[in-house]
N, C-alpha and C positions, 0 to 999 in steps of 0.2 A: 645849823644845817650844813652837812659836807657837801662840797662839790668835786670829790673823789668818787672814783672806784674800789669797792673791794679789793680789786687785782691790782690796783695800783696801790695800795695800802699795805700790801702781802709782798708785794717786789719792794718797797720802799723799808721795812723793816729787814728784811731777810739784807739787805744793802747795808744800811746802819748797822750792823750788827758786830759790823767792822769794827764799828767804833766803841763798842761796849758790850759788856757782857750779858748784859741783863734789856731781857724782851722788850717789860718795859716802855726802859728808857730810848731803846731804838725806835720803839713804836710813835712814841710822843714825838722823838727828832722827825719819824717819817711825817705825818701828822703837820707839825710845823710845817715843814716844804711844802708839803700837799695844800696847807690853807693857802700858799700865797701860789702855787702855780700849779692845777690839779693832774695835770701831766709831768711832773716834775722830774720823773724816772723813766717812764717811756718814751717821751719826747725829749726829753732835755738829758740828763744824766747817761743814762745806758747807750745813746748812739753817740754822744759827745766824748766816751771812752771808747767805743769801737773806732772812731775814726781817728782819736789820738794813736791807738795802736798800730792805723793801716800807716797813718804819719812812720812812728818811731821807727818800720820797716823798711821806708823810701831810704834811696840814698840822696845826701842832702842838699846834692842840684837839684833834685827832682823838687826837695820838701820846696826849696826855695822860690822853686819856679811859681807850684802853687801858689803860694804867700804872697806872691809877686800878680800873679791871675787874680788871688782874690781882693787885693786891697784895688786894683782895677776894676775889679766889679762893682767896688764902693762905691768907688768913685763914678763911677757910669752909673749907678741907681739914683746915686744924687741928684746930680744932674738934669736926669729926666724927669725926678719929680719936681725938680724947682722948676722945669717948665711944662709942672702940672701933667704930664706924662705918665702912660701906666706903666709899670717895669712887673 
């Protein structure tokens, strides 16, 4: 039983496709990602590239400062769960 989407089965090869030439085999690769996380291209892949891009644009005080904001956020989500805390 799949726990995909059509649509997310149709953006997941049309992606792979990258990797080979034949339907296929991109299809099975999609397929594979999709069995272990059924969002795997809409949630995960396709915004995780857009935001590396908005990244590679910054100039890289800026990237750093980010990087600097988000391991702070780690670290503050931690925290608060360790004292059972909703974040």
């Amino acid at each position: 039983m799949k726990a995909y989407s059509k649509k997310e089965l149709e953006i997941g090869t049309k992606i792979e496709m990258e990797h080979t030439k034949s339907k296929l085999k991109a299809r099975k690769i999609a397929k594979d990602h999709l069995s272990e996380f059924p969002h795997y291209y809409t949630k995960g892949l396709v915004p995780m590239e857009k935001k590396l891009k908005r990244i590679d644009k910054m100039p890289m005080e800026q990237h750093e400062i980010i990087e600097c904001l988000n391991r702070r956020a780690k670290r503050a989500r931690k925290k608060m769960m360790k004292f059972g805390g909703v974040f």
